[in-house]
C-alpha positions as CSV (number, residue, x, y, z in Angstrom):
1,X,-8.5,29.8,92.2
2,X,-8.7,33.9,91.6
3,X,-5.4,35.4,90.7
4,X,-5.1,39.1,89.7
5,X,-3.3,39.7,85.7
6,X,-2.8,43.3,87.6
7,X,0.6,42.1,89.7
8,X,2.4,40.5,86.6
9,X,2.5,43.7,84.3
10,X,4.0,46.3,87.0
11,X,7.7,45.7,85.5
12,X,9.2,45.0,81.8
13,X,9.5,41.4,81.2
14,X,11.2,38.6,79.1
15,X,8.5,36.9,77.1
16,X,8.9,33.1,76.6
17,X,6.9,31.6,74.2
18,X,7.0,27.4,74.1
19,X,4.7,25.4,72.5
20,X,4.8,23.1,75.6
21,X,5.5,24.1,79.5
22,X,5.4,21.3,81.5
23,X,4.7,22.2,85.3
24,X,2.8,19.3,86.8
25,X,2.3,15.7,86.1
26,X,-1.6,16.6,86.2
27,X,-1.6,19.1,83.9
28,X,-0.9,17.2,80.6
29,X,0.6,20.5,78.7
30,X,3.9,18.3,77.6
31,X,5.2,15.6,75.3
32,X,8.6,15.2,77.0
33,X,12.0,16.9,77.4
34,X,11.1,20.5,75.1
35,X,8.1,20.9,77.8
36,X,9.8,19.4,81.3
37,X,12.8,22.0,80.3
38,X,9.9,24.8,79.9
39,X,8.6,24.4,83.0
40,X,11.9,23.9,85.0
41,X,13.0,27.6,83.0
42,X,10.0,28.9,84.5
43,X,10.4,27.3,88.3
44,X,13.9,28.5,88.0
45,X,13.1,32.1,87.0
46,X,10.9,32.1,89.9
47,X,13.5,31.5,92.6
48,X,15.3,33.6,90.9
49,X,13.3,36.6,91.3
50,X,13.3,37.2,87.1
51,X,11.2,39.4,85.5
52,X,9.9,36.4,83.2
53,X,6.2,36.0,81.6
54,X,5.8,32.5,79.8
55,X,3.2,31.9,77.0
56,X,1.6,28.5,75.5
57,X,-0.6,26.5,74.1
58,X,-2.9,25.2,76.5
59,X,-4.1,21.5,74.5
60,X,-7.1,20.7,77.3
61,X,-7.1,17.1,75.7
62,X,-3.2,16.5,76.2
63,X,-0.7,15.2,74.6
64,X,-2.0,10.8,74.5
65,X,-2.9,8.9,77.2
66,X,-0.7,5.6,76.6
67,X,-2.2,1.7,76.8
68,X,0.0,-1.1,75.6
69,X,-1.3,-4.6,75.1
70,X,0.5,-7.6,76.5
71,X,2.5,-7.3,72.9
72,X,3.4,-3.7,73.3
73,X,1.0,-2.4,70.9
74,X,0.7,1.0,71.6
75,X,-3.2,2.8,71.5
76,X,-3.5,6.5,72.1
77,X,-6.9,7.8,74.2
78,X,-7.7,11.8,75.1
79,X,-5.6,12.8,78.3
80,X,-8.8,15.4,79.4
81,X,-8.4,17.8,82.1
82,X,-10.3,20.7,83.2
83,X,-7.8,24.0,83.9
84,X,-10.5,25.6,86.0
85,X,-8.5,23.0,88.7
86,X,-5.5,24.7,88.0
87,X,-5.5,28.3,86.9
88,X,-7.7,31.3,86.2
89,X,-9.8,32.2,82.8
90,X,-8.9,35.6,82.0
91,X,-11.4,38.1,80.4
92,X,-9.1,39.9,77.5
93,X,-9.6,38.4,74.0
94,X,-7.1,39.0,70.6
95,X,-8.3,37.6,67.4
96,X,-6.1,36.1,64.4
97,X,-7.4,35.5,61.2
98,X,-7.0,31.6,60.1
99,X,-8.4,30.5,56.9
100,X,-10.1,34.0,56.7
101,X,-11.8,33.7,59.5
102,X,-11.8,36.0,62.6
103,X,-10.6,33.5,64.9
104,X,-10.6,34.4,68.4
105,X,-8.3,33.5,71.5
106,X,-8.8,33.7,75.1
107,X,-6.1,32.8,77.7
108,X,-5.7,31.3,81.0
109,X,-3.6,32.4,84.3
110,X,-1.5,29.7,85.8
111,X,0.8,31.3,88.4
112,X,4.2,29.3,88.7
113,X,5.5,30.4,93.0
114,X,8.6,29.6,94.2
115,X,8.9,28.4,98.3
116,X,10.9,31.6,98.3
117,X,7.7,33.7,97.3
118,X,7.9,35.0,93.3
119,X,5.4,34.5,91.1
120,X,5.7,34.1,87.3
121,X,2.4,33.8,84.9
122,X,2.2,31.5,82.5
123,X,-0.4,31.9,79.9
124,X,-2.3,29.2,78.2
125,X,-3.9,30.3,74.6
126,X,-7.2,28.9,74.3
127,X,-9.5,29.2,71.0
128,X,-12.3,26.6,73.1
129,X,-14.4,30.1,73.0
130,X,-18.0,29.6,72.1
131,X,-17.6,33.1,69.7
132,X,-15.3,30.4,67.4
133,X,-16.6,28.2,64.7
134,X,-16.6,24.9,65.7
135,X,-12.9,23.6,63.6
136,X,-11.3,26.6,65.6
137,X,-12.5,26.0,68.8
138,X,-10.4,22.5,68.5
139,X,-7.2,24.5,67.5
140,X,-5.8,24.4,71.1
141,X,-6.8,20.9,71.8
142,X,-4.1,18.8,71.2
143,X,0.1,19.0,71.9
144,X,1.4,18.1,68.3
145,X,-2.0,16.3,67.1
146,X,-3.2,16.4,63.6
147,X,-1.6,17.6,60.5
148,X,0.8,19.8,58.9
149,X,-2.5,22.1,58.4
150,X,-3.4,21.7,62.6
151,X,0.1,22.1,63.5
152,X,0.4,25.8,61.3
153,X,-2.4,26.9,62.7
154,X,-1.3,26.6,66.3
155,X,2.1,28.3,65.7
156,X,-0.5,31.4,64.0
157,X,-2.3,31.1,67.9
158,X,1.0,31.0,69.6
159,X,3.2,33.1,68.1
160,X,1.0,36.3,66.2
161,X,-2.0,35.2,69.3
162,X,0.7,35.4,72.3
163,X,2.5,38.4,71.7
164,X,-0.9,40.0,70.5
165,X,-2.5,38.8,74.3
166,X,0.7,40.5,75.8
167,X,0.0,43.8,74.6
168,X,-3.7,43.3,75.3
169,X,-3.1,42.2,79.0
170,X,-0.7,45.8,79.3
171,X,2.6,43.5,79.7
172,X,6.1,45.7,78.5
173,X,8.3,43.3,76.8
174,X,11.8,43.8,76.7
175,X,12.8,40.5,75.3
176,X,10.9,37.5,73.1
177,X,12.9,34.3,73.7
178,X,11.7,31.5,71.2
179,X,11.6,28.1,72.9
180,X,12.2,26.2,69.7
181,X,11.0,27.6,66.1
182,X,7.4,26.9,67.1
183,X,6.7,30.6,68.1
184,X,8.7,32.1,65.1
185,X,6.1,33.8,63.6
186,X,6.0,36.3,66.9
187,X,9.0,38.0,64.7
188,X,6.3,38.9,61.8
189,X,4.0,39.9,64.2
190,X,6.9,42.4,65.7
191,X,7.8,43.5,62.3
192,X,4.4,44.6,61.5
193,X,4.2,46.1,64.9
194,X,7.5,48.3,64.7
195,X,7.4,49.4,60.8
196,X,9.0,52.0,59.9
197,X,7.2,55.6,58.5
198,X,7.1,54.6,54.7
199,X,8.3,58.4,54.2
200,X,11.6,57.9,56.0
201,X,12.8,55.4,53.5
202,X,13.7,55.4,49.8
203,X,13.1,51.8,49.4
204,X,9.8,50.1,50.4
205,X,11.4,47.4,51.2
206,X,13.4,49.2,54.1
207,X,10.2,49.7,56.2
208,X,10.7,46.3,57.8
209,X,12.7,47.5,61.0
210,X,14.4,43.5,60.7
211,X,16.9,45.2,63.5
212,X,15.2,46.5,65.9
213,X,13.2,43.1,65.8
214,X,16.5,41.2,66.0
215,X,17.2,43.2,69.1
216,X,14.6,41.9,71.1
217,X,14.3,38.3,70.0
218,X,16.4,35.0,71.3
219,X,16.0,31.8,69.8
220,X,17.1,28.7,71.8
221,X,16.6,25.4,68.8
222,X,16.9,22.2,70.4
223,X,16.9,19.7,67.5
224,X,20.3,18.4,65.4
225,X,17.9,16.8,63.0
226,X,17.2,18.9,59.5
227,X,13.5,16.9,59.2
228,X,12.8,18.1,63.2
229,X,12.6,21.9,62.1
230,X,8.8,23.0,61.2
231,X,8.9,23.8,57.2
232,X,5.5,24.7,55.6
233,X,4.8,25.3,51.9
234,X,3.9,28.8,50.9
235,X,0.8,27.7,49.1
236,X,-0.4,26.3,52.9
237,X,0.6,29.5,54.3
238,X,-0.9,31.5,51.9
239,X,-3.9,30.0,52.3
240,X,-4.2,29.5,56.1
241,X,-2.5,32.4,57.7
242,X,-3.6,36.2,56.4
243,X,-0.8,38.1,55.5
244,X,0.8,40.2,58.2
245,X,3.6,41.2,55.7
246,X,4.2,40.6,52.2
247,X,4.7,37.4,51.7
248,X,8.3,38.2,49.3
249,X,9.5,39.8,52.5
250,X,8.4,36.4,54.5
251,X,10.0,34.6,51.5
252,X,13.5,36.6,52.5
253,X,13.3,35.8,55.6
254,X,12.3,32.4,56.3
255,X,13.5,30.8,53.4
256,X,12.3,30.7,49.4
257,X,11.1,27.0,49.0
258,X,9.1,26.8,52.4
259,X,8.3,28.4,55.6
260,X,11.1,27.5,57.6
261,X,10.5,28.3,61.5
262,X,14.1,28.1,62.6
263,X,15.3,30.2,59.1
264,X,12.7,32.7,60.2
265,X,14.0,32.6,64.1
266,X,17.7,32.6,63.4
267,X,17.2,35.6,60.8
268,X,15.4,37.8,63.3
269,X,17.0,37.1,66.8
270,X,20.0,39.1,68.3
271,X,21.3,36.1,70.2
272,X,20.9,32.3,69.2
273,X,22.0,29.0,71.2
274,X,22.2,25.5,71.0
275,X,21.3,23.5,74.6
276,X,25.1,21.7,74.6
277,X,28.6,22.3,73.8
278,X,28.4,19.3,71.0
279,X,25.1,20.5,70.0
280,X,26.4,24.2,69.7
281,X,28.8,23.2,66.9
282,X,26.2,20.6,65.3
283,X,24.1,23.4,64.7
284,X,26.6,25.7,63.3
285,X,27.4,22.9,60.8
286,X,23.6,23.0,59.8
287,X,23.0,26.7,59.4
288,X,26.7,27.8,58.0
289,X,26.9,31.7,58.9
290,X,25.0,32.4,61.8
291,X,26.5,33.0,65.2
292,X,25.3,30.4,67.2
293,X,26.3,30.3,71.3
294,X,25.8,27.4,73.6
295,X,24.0,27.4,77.0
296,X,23.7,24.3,78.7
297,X,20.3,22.5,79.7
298,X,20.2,22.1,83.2
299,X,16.9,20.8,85.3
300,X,15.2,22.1,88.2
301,X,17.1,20.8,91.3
302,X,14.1,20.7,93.8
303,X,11.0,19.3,91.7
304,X,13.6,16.2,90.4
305,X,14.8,15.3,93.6
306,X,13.0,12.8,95.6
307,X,12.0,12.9,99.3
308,X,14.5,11.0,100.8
309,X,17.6,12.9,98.6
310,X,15.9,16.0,99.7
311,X,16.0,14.8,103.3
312,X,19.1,14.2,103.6
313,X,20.4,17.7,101.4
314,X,18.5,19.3,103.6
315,X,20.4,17.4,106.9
316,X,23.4,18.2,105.1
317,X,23.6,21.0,102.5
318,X,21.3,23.3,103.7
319,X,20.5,26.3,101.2
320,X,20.7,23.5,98.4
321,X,17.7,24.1,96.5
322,X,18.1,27.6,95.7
323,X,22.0,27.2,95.5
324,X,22.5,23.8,94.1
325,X,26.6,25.0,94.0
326,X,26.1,23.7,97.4
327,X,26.1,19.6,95.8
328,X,30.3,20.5,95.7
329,X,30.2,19.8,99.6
330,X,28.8,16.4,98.7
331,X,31.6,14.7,101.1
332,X,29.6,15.8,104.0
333,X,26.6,13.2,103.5
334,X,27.9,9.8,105.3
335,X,28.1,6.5,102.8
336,X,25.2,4.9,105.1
337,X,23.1,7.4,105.2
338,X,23.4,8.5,101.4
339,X,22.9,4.5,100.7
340,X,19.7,4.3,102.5
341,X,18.6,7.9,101.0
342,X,19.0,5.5,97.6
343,X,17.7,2.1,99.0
344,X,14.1,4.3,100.0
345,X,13.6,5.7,96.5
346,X,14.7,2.3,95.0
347,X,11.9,0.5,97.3
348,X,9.6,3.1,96.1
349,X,10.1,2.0,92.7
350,X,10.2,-1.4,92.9
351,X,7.1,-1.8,94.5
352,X,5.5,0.3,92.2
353,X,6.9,-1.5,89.1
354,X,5.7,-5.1,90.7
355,X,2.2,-3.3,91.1
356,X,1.9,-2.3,87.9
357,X,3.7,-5.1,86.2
358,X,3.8,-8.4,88.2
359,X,7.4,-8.7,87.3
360,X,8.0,-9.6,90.6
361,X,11.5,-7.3,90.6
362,X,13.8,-7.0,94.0
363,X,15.5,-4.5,96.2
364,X,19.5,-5.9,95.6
365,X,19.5,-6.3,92.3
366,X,21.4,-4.2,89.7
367,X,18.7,-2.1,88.3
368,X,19.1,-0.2,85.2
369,X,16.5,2.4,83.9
370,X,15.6,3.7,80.6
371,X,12.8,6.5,79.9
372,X,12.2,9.1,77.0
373,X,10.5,9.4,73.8
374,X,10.1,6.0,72.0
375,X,11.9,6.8,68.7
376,X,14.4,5.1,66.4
377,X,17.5,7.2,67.2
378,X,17.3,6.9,71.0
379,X,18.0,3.0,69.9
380,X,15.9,2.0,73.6
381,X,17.0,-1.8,72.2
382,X,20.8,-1.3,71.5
383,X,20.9,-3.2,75.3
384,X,19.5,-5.9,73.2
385,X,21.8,-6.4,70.6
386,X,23.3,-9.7,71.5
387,X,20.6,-11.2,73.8
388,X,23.0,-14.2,74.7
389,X,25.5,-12.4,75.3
390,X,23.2,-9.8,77.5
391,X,22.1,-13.3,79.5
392,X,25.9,-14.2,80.1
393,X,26.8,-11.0,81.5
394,X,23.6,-10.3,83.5
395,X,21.4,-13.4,84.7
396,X,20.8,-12.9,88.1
397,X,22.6,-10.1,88.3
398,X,20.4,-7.3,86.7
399,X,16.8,-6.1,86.1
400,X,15.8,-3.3,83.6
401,X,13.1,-0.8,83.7
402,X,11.6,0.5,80.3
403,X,9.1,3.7,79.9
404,X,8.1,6.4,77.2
405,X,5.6,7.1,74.5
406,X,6.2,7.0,70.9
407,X,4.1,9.9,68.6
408,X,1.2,8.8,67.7
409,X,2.3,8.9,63.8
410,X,5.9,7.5,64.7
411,X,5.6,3.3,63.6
412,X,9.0,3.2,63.8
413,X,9.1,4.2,67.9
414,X,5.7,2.5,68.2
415,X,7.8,-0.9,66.9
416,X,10.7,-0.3,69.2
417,X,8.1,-0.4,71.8
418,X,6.6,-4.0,71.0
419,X,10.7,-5.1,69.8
420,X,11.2,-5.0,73.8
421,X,7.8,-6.5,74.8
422,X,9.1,-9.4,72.5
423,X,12.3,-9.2,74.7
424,X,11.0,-9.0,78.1
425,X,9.3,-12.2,77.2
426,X,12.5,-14.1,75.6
427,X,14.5,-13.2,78.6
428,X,11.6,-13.3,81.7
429,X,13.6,-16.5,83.0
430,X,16.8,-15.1,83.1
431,X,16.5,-11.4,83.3
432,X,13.3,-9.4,84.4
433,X,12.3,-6.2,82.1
434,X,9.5,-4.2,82.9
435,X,7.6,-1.3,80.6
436,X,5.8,1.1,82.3
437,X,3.2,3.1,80.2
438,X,2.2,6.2,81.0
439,X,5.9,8.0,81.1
440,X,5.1,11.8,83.1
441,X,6.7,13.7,85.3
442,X,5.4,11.4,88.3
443,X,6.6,8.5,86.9
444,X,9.9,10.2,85.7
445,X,10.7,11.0,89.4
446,X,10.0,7.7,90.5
447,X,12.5,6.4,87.8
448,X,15.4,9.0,87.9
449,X,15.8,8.0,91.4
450,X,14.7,4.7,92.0
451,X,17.0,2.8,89.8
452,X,21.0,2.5,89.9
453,X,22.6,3.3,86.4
454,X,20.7,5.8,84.0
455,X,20.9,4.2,80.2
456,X,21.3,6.5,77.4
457,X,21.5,5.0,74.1
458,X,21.3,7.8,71.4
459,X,23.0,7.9,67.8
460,X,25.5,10.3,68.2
461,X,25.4,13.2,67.2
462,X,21.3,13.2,67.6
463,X,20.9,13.8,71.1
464,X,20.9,17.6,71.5
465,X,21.7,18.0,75.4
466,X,19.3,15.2,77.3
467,X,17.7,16.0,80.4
468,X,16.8,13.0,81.7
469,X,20.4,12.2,83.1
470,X,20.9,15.2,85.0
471,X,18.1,14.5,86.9
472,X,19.3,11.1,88.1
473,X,22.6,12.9,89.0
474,X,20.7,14.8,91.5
475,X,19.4,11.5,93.4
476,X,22.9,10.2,93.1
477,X,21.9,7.5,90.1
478,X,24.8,7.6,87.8
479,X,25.1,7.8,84.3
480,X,25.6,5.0,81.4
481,X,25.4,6.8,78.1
482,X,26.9,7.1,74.9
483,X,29.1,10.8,74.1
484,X,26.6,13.1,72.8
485,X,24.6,16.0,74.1
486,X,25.5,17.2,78.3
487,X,26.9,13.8,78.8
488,X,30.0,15.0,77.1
489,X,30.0,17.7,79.4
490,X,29.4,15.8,82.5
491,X,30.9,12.7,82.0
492,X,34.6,11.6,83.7
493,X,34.8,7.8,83.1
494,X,34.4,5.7,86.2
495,X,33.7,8.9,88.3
496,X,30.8,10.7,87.6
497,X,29.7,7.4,85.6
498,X,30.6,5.8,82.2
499,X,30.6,6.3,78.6
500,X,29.3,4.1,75.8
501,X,31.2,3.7,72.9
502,X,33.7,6.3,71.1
503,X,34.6,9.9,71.9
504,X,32.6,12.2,70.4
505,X,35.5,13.4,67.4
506,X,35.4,9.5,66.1
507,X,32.1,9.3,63.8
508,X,29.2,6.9,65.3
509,X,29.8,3.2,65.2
510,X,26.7,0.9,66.7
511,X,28.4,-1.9,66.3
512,X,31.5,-0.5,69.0
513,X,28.7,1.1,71.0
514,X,27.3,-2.3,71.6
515,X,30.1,-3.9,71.9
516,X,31.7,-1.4,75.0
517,X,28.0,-1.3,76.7
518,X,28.5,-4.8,77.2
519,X,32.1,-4.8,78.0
520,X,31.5,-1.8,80.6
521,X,28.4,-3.9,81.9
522,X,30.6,-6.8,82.6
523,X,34.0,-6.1,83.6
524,X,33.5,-2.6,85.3
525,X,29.1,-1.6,86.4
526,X,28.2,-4.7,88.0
527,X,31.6,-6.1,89.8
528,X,32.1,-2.7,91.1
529,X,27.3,-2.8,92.2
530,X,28.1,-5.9,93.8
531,X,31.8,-6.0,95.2
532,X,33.0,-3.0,95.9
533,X,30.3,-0.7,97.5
534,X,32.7,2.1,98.7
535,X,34.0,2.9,95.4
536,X,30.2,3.2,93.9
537,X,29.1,5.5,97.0
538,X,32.2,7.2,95.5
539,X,30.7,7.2,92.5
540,X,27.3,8.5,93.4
541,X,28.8,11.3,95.6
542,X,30.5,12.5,92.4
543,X,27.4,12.4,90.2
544,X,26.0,15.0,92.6
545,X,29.1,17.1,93.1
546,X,30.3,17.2,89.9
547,X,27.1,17.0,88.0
548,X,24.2,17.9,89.4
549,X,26.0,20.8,91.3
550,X,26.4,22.3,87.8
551,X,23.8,20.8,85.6
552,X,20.6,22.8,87.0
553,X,18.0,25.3,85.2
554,X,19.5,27.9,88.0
555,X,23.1,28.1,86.4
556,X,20.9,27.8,83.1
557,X,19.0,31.1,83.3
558,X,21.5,33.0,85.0
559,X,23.3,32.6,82.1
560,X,20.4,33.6,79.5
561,X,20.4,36.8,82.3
562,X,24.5,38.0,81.8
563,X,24.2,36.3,77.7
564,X,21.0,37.1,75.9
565,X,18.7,39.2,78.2
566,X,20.9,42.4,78.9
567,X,22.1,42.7,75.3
């Protein structure tokens, strides 16, 4: 595959830097939701026609191939890949200096096109050159592997590496948007690029143009959790990454304990968001003084729709890909034929569950799915609470399908992970579970659409928007999920779906949250599965044309375009 850098750099562009883009189940480049949002900004931005250049890290060894035991004990092997498959090596090389060494970075060409016909490049940062020592060749190997020390030094690659390959490829940038604080060193990078003449200013301090860099940055943070922002200590800094600026003027910016990535971000970006309403406010309640806006996740309508959905919008709602306001006309589809749209893409995922798994799951069952990151706050075994109780209400009457990795360093998420092995075997008489390993974009698909209620469990207020949901909303799966993140958004009980637990403005209770996911199970989810099938088409309709008609990356970067771009 030969692709030309030449027709990329013919326009200004908006740079977006994420330490993950995730474009293709076979292309391991992603951990989860950060990277699947990545690479629907970039799809998006391609039927969009936006002037957009995206830059990563291109981890040729993954992020973990997943095996569980029979007791869920999770192992993590090399996810390898060879990019030559996928994209094209390109010729330029920048250099950073890491540890005092001259460490050198090559990138590759991976050309996102939309069915409508533009192109946006993604580069992959690659230090897998045979000019590096052998420690730095590994730099680029692995999404999120090794220590503090590994993790540092692939921020240096992304964010002083990328914007240094931009300039060297000939790319104009208008805008840097900062996909989470991983790139936030791209700001000292710019500041040493657009110093000011030392003899203009009275105070040497004053040569660091901080405005002009805050007018070209945006900084998008995703995470409502303090410990989930990269902080490194100055003596670690000091000694891996040479110093662009002085360090006291680092110190200012990004905070005078540690290297704080999001301090550094918010400090030298023009225009800052949060990915939800909710999570808007949460982070305005964490960093007290910055002006903090809030644009809505959304997902890529066409690559998380099945085939059958996509059938039958295109029957219907023709145009719907590219203008997903189009889901509004939802009352078009007949109840039959949006029932057997479902009933294929449930099949689908049955079968392949039983393949996998032997369960030995069925087509008319109640089936409830839950996938994401294996962690403690996304509490994947708050359904198990009260496993009599859990019996009562669904013997016979409901099936459950589990998937998602925990980090290889997370024991806690690794635990959740064998807590519902234990389960699945306490209740295989009664009620079948099934773990899938392997959670990726394939398998996410497969899931989003194949089951009937989406289960989101989080600890309010710790989900910052959540993805996964709106992408069952656009196969017509409804939601189950507690208040937090879009859900708030999206969520009008008994008609787009229902909630779990309190409203968002009463604090967190588990015990409550249990107790109404139960209650809702019971008396309102499977009576209305099994007894009254015209008032859950109704309900499926609505997820699509309330929720997916409005929860989609297109309404997503046209508001970056009118809110942070043309600043």
């Amino acid at each position: 595959m030969t692709v030309s850098i030449s027709e990329f750099i013919k326009e200004p562009k908006i740079a977006y830097f994420s330490m993950e883009i995730g474009v293709r189940s076979d292309m391991p480049t992603y951990s989860g939701g950060l990277g699947i949002l990545a690479g629907d900004t970039i799809k998006s931005a391609a039927d969009l026609n936006l002037p957009v250049v995206a830059v990563t890290i291109l981890t040729k060894k993954g992020y973990f191939k997943q095996e569980l035991d029979i007791y869920g004990r999770q192992t993590e092997l090399p996810d390898e890949w060879d990019p030559n498959n996928f994209m094209t090596p390109l010729k330029e090389r920048v250099s950073v200096f890491i540890e005092g060494r001259e460490v050198y970075i090559g990138a590759w060409l991976y050309v996102v096109e939309s069915m409508r016909g533009p192109r946006i490049p993604i580069l992959f940062l690659d230090t897998d050159l045979p000019e590096n020592a052998p420690e730095d060749r590994g730099i680029t190997h692995h999404l999120y592997g090794g220590d503090q020390v590994y993790r540092l030094k692939q921020e240096i690659v992304l964010g002083i590496g990328g914007t240094r390959i931009l300039d060297e490829l000939g790319f104009e940038i208008k805008k840097y948007h900062m996909n989470e604080g991983h790139s936030a060193l791209l700001t000292l990078e710019l500041l040493k690029r657009y110093k000011k003449d030392i003899e203009e200013v009275w105070d040497e301090r004053l040569v660091w143009d901080v405005e002009k860099i805050r007018s070209l940055c945006v900084f998008t943070t995703h995470t409502p959790v303090a410990a989930g922002h990269d902080k490194f200590p100055y003596d670690l800094v000091q000694k891996t990454m040479c110093e662009i600026i002085p360090i006291d003027v680092v110190k200012d910016l990004a905070g005078r304990e540690h290297l704080n990535m999001t301090l550094l971000a918010l400090n030298l970006s023009n225009y800052i968001n949060g990915v939800a309403k909710k999570h808007g406010e949460v982070s305005k309640g964490m960093f007290p003084g910055y002006e903090i806006h809030a644009i809505t996740n959304g997902v890529h309508s066409f690559t998380w729709t099945c085939d059958s959905m996509k059938r039958l919008y295109d029957k219907y709602l023709p145009g719907w890909a590219n203008e997903p306001e189009i889901f509004v006309r939802v009352g078009r589809i007949p109840d039959d034929e949006l029932w057997e749209a479902h009933m294929e893409a449930k099949r689908h995922l049955i079968d392949h569950v039983n393949r996998e798994t032997q369960t030995g799951m069925n087509y008319d069952t109640l089936t409830i799915g839950f996938a994401r990151r294996a962690t403690a706050y996304k509490r994947a075994d708050l359904l198990f609470t009260d496993i009599e109780r859990l019996s009562y209400i669904g013997e016979g009457r409901l099936q459950i399908i589990y998937a998602g990795k925990a980090h290889p360093r997370d024991e806690s998420g690794k635990q959740l992970i064998q807590h519902i092995f234990e389960i699945k075997e306490k209740l295989k008489d009664k009620i079948k579970i099934a773990f899938l390993k392997n959670y990726n974009m394939e398998l996410a698909l497969k899931l989003v659409s194949g089951v009937d209620v989406w289960l989101n469990t989080p600890l309010r207020p710790l989900e910052a928007s959540g993805t996964s949901g709106m992408k069952a909303t656009h196969n017509g799966v409804p939601n189950f999920s507690v208040l937090d993140g879009w859900w708030i958004e999206g969520w009008i009980e008994g008609f787009t779906g229902w909630a779990i637990g309190p409203s968002p403005d009463v604090p967190a209770d588990p015990a409550r949250d249990a107790d109404d996911l139960y209650y809702k199970l019971e008396t309102a989810i499977i009576p209305t599965f099994y007894n009254d099938k015209h008032t859950w088409l109704r309900i499926m309709q609505n997820a699509i044309g309330k929720n997916a008609y409005y929860f989609n990356s297109h309404r997503m970067m046209r508001r970056y375009v009118t809110e942070a771009y043309i600043r």
